[in-house]
N, C-alpha and C positions, 0 to 999 in steps of 0.2 A: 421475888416474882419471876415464872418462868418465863423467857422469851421467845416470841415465837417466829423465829427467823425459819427460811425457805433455801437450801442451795441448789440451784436450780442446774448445778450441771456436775455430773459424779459418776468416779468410775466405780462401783461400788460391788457389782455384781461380779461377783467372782469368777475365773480362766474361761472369761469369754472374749478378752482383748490384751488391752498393754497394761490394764488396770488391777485390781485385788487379784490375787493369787490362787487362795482360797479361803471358805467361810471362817474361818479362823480370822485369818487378815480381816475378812470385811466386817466382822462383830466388832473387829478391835476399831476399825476407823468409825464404823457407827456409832461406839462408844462414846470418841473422841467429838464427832460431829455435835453430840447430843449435849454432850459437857459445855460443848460453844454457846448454845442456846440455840439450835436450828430444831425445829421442830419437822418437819418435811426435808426428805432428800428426795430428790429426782435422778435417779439411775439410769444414765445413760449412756451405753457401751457406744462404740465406735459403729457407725454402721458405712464399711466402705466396699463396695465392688470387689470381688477380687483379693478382699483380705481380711474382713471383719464380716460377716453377712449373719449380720443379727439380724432375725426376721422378727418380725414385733408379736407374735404368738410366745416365739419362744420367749421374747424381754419379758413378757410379762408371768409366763412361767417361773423363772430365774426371779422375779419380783417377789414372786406370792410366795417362794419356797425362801429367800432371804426373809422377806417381813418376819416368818414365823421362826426363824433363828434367831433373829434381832430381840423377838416378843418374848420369845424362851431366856435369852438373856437377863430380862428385865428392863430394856433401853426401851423408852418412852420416843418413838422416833417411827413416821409413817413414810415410808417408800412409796415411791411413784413409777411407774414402766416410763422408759424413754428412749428416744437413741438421739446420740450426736452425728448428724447426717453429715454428707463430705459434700461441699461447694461442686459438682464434676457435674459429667456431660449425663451422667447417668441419675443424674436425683429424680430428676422431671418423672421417671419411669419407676419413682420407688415410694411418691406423693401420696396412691392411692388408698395405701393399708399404715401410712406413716403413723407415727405415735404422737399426738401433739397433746398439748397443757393448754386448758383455760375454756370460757368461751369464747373468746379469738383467736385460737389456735393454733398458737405457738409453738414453731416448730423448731426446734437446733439445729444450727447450723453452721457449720466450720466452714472458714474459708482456706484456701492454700495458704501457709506461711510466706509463702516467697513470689507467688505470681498471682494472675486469676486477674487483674483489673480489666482486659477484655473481656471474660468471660463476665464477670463476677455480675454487672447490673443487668444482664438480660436473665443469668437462675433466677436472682429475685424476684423480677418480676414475673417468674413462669411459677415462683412460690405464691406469689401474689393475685394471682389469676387464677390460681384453683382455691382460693378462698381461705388461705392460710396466713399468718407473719411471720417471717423469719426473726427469730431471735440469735441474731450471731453471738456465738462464743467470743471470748476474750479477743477483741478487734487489736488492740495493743498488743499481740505479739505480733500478731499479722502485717509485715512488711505493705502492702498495700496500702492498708491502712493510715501508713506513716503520712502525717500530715506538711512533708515536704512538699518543696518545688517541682521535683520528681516525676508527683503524684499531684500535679495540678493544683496544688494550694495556692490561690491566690493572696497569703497570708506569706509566702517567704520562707519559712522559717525552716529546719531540719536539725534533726539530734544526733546529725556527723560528730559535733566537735562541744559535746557534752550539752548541758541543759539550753532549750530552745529562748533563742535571742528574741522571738515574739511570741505569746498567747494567744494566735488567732486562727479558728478552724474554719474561716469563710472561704470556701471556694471548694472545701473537704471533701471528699468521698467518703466519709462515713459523716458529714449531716448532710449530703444527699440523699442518702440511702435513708438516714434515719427521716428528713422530710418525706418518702418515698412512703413509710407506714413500718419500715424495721425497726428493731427493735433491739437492744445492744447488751448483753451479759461479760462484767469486765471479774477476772481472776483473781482473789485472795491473794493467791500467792505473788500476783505481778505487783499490788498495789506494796508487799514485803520486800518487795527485791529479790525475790527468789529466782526469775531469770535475768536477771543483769539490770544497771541501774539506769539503759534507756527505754528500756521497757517499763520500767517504773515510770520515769517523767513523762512517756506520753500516757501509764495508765491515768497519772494523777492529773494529767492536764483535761482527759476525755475526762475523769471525772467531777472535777471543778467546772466543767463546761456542760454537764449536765448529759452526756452523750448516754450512758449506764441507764437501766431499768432495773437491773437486778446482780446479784452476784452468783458465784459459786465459785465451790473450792478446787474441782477441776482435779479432784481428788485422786490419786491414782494408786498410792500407797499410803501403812500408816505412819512408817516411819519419818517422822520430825512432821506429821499434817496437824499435829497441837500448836507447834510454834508457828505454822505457817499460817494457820485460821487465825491464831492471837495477833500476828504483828500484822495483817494485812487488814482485821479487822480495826485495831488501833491505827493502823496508816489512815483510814478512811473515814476515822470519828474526828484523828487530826488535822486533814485537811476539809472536809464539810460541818464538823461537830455532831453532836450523838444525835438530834433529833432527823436529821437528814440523813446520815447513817444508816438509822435503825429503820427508815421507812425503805432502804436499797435492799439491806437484810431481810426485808421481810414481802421485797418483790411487790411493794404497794401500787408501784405501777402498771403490773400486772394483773391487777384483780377488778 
């Protein structure tokens, strides 16, 4: 039976950012998407000020002219226009023509890696107030995110000195945000270990805690994205089991 999973965040569009190179590449990782069982990908180029300035005319350009190389191939796989928008002082002023998913209107949304927690709940709520939901990208790379002492966890705990000494996100910044009406898309490749193993343990903790709505593979090349969809899909059937899995993969809480 086919499956019909959703990757709701991909760089798939080709020499428009840090992502596929060119259509060549991006056939070959559609390929690779399609064999996983994802029926939809969401192509979403980088969209930053100053360095990436995909404007959502052209995404969706760049979309309709991939779908029909994808269709030509014979890959059973429908494209979506999107961009992955930057947490910055300039989003508020790029909301108007933004590209969102759904009828509540999902918008992607990167946070800085390494700072933003002043910045970070007043964008949301200016996402918030124009009638859209932030769907933050993979929150577990994101240093803020980290559910240390740091970072206000009234839970203690921190992933300094290997796997976290307690399992508790109360006090969080990201289930604040997610009480707030956000919305949280966690990494393939984080739940594989692909960037290092305490980005694993807090993907796997935000996931067991129920933080994720959806996944994507965050796809950027194709090189080793088989092995990286297999074991991060297999990470995520392992720690929730397949029927909770397969409703993540298929972004059910999005629909």
């Amino acid at each position: 039976m086919k499956k019909h999973f959703t990757d709701y965040h991909c760089h798939l569009l080709p020499s428009v950012d840090d992502g596929s190179t060119d259509f060549e590449e991006s056939v070959a990782m559609a390929r690779i998407l399609a064999g996983a069982g994802f029926s939809v990908v969401h192509c979403t180029p980088h969209r930053i000020k100053g360095c990436y300035e995909n404007e959502p005319e052209a995404v969706r350009q760049a979309t309709r002219f991939l779908q029909r190389q994808v269709h030509d191939a014979g890959i059973d796989l429908a494209l979506v226009p999107g961009t992955e928008h930057y947490l910055d002082e300039f989003l508020i002023d790029q909301l108007a023509d933004a590209l969102t998913t759904g009828a509540a209107r999902y918008l992607l949304v990167e946070a800085p890696f390494r700072s933003g927690l002043q910045m970070l709940p007043s964008m949301v709520a200016g996402v918030i107030d124009r009638g859209m939901v932030p769907l933050i990208a993979h929150p577990e790379r994101c240093s803020v995110f980290d559910p240390g002492p740091a970072n206000g966890n009234r839970g203690g705990f921190s992933f300094l000195r290997g796997k976290p000494k307690r399992q508790d996100l109360s006090g969080s910044l990201v289930m604040s945000l997610r009480a707030s009406g956000c919305r949280f898309q966690g990494n393939l490749g984080s739940f594989a270990g692909f960037y290092g193993s305490e980005i694993k343990e807090r993907a796997l903790l935000f996931l067991k805690e129920g933080v994720y709505s959806c996944v994507g593979s965050d796809a950027h090349r194709s090189d080793h994205l088989g092995r990286l969809v297999s074991e991060g899909m297999g990470a995520v059937v392992g720690a929730v089991g397949e029927e909770s899995a397969f409703d993540l993969f298929a972004g059910r809480a999005l629909l």
